[in-house]
DRENDO-1510 file (C-alpha; in Angstrom, 1 decimal, always signed):
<recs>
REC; n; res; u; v; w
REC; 1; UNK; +0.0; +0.0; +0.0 .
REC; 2; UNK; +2.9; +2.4; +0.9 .
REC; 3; UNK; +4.6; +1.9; -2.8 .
REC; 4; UNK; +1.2; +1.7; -4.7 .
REC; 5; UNK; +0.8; +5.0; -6.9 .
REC; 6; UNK; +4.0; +5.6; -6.3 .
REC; 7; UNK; +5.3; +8.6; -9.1 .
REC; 8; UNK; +8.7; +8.6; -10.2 .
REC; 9; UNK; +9.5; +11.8; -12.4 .
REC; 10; UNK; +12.0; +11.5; -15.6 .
REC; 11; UNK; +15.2; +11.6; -13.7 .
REC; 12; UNK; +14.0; +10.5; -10.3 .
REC; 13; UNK; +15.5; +8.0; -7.8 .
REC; 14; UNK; +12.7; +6.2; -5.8 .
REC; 15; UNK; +14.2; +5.2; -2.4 .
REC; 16; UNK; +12.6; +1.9; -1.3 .
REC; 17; UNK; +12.9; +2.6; +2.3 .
REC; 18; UNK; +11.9; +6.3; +1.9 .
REC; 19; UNK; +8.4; +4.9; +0.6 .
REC; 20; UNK; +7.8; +2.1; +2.6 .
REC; 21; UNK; +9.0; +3.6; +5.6 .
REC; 22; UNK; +10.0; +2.0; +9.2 .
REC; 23; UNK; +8.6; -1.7; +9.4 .
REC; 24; UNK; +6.0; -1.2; +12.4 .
REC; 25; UNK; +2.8; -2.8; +14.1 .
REC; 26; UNK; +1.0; +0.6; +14.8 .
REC; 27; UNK; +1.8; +1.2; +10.6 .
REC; 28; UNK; +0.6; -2.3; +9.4 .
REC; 29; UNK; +3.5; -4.5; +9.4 .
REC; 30; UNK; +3.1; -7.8; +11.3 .
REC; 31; UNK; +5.3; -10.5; +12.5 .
REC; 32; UNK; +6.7; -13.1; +10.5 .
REC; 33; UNK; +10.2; -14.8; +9.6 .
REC; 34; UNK; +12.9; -12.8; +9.0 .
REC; 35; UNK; +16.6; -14.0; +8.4 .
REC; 36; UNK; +18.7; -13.3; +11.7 .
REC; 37; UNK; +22.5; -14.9; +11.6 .
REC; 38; UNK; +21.6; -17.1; +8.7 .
REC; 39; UNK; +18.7; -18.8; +10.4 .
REC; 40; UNK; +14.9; -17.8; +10.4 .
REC; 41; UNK; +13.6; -16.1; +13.2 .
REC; 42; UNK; +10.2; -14.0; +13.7 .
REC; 43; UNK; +10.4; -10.3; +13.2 .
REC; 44; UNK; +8.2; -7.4; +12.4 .
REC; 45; UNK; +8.0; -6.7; +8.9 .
REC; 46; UNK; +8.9; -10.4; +7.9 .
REC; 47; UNK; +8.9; -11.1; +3.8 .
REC; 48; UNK; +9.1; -7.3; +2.9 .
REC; 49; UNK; +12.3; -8.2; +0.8 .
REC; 50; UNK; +9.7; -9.8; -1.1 .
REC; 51; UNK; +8.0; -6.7; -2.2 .
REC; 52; UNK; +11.7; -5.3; -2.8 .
REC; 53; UNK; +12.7; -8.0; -4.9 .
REC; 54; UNK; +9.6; -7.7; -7.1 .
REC; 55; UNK; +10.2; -3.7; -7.4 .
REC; 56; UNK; +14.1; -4.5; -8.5 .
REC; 57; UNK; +12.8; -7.5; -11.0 .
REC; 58; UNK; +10.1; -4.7; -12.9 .
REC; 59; UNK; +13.4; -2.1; -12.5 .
REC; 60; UNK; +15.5; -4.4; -14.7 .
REC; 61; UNK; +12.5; -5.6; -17.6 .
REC; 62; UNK; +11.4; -1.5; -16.9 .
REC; 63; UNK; +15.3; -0.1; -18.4 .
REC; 64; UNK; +15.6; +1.5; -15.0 .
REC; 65; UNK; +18.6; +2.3; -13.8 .
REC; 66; UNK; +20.0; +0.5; -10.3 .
REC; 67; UNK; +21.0; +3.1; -8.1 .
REC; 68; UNK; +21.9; +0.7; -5.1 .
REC; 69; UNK; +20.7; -2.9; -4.4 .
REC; 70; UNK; +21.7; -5.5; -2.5 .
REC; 71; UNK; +21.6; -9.2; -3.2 .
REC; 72; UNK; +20.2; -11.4; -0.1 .
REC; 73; UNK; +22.3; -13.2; +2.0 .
REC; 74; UNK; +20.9; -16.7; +0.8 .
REC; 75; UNK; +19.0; -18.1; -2.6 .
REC; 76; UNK; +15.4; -16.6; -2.7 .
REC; 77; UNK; +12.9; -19.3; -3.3 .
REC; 78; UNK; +10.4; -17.0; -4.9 .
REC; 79; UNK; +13.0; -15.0; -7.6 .
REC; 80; UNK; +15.8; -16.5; -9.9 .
REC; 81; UNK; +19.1; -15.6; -8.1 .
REC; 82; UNK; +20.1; -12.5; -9.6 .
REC; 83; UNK; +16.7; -10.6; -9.6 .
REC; 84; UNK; +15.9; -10.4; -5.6 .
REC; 85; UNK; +16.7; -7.8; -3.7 .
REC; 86; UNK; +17.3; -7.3; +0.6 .
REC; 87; UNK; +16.3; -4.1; +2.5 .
REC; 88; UNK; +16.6; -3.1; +5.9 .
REC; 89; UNK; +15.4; -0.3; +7.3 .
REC; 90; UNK; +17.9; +2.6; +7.9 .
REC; 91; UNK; +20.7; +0.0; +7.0 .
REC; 92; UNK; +20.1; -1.1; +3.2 .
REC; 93; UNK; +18.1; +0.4; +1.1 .
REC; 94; UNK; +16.8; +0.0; -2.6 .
REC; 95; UNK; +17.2; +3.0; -5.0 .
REC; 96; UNK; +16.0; +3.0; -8.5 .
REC; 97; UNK; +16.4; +5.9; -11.1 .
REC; 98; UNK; +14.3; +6.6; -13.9 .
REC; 99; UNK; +16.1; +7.1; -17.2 .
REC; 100; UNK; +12.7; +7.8; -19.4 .
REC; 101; UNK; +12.0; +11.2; -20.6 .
REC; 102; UNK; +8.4; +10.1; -19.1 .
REC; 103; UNK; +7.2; +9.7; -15.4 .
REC; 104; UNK; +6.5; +6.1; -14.2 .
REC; 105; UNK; +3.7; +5.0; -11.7 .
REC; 106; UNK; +4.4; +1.9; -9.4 .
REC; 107; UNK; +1.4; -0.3; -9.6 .
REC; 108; UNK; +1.4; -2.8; -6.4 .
REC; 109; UNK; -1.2; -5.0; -5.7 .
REC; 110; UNK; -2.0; -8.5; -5.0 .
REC; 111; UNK; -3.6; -10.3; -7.6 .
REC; 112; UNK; -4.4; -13.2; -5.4 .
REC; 113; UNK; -3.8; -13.3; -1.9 .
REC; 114; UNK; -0.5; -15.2; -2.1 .
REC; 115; UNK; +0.6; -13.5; -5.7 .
REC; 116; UNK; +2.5; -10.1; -5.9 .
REC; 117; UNK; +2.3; -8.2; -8.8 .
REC; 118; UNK; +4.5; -4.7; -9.2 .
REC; 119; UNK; +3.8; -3.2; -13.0 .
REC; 120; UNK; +5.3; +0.2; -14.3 .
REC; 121; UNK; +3.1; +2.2; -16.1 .
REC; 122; UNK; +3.5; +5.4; -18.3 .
REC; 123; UNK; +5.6; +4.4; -21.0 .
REC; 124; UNK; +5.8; +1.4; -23.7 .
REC; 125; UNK; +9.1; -0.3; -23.2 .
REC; 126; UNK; +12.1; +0.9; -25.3 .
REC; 127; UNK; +12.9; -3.0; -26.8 .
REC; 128; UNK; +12.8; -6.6; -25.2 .
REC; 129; UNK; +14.5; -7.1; -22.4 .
REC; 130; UNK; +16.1; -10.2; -21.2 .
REC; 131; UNK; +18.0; -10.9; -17.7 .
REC; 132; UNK; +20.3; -14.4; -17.7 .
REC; 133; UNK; +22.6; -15.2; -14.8 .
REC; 134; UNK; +25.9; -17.4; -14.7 .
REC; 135; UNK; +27.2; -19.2; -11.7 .
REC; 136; UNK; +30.9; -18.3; -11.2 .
REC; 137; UNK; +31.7; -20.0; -8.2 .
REC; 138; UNK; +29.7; -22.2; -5.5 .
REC; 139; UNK; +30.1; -22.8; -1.9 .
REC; 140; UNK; +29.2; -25.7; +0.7 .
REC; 141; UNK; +27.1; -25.4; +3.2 .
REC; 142; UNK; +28.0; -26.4; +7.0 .
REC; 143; UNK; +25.7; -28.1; +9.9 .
REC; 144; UNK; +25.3; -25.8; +12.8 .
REC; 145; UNK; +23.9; -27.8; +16.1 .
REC; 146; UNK; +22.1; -26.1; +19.3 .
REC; 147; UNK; +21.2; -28.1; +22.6 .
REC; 148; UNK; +17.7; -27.0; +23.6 .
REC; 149; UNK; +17.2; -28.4; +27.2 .
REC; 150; UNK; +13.3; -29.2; +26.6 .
REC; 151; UNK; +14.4; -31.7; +24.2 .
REC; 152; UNK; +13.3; -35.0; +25.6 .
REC; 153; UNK; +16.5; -37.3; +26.1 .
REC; 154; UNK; +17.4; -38.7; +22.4 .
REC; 155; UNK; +15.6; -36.7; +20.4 .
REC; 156; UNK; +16.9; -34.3; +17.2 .
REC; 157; UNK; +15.2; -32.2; +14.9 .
REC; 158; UNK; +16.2; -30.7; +11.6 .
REC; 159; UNK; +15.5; -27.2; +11.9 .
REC; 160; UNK; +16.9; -25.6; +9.1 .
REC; 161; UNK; +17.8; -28.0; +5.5 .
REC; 162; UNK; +21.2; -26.2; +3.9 .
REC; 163; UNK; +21.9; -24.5; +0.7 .
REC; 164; UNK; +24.9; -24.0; -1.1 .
REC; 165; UNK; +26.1; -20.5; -1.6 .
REC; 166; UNK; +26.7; -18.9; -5.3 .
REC; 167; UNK; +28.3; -15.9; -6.4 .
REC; 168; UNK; +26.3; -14.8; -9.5 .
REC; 169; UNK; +26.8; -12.6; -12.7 .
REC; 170; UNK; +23.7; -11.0; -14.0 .
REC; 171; UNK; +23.7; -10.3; -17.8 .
REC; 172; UNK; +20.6; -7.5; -18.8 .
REC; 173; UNK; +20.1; -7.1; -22.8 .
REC; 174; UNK; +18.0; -4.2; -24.2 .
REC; 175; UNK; +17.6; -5.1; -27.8 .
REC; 176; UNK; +16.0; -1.8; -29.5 .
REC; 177; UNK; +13.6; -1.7; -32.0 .
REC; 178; UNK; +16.3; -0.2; -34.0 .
REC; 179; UNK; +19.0; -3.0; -33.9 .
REC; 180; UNK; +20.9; -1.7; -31.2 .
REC; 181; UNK; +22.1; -3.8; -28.2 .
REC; 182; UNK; +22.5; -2.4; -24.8 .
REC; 183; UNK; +24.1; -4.6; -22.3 .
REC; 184; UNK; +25.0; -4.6; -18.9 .
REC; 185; UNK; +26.7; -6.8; -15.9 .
REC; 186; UNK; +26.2; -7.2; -12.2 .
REC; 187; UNK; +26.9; -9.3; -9.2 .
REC; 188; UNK; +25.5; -11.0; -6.5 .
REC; 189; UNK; +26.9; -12.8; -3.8 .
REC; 190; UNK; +25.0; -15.7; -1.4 .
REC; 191; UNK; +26.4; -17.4; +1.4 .
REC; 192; UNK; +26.5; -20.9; +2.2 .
REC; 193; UNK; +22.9; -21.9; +4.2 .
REC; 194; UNK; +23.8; -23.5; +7.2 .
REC; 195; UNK; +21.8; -27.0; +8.5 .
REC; 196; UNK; +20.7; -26.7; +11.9 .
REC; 197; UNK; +20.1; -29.1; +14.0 .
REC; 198; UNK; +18.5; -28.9; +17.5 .
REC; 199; UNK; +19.1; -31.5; +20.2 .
REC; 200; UNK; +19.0; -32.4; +23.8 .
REC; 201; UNK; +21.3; -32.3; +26.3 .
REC; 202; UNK; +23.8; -35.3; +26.1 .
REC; 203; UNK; +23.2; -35.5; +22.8 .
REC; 204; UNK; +25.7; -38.1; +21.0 .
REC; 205; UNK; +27.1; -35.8; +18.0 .
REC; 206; UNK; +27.7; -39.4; +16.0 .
REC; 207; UNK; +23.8; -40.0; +16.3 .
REC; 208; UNK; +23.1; -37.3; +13.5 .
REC; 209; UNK; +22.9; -38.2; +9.6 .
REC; 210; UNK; +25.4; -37.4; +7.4 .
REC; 211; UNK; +26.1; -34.3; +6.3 .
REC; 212; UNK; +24.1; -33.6; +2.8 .
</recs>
């Protein structure tokens, strides 16, 4: 709602976090998981890098210009690595310029409850844009193991499954209706997703599978 209608001017940078503003109860924002240390933890505001990383994907098909973005700390499961985008508030921000000659308006809404949909409207686009990534290098991941005391004697739970780590080159092509080909590079890096395990006291290290 705070990015909806949203104008941005010829020229323009659109701060993310200037429009959303700080990630409160008394302004709407609820609980929900937010990445804390590399594991998921609840916080307020929980999931808004989704609505960030749907702004930065329209940027890139939209021509925009990137002013500052940030690639999350681990693979999104809802954007191809490259596209997504983190924000914090008052820490990391997402800032996208206008190049048009033409104001754009940020069109945010939720086509189905669980769908986000972020269009910019004012302008046709210049040509077809495409956005293809490369993996340059990948890491593994490690186990991470916590005792918990209510654990009854024995038992183990897999918290958290792992995920490799990536660092990414993005590759965005604007071919013009006109024959020329603008092209453009940028990186990304992920870090390793640790597997965490959770276990109770005396618990024999040996007794856990084997690392993926």
């Amino acid at each position: 709602e705070f990015l909806n209608g949203t104008v941005l001017a010829p020229g323009q940078t659109l701060s993310f976090n200037q429009v959303v503003g700080p990630r409160r109860i008394d302004r709407g924002f609820a609980w929900a998981p937010v990445i804390m240390d590399d594991e998921m933890e609840p916080g307020i505001g929980g999931g808004t890098c989704q609505v960030a990383s749907t702004l930065h994907a329209a940027a890139v098909y939209g021509g925009l210009e990137i002013v500052e973005r940030r690639s999350h700390s681990r693979p999104s499961g809802y954007t191809p690595l490259g596209l997504d985008a983190t924000v914090v508030y008052g820490e990391v921000d997402l800032k996208l310029r206008n190049p048009h000659e033409s104001p754009l308006i940020v069109h945010a809404f939720l086509p189905t409850p669980k769908t986000l949909r972020i269009e910019l409207l004012g302008r046709e686009a210049e040509g077809k844009v495409t956005h293809t990534y490369g993996v340059m290098r990948s890491h593994d991941f490690y186990r991470r193991v916590w005792t918990k005391d209510w654990l009854a004697p024995g038992k183990q739970i897999r918290r958290q499954r792992g995920i490799r780590g990536y660092d990414v080159v993005s590759v965005v092509k604007i071919e013009r209706a006109d024959g020329r080909v603008d092209e453009r590079r940028y990186f990304s890096w992920y870090r390793p997703v640790p597997e965490v395990f959770w276990v109770a006291p005396g618990h024999d290290p040996g007794e856990l599978p084997e690392l993926p």
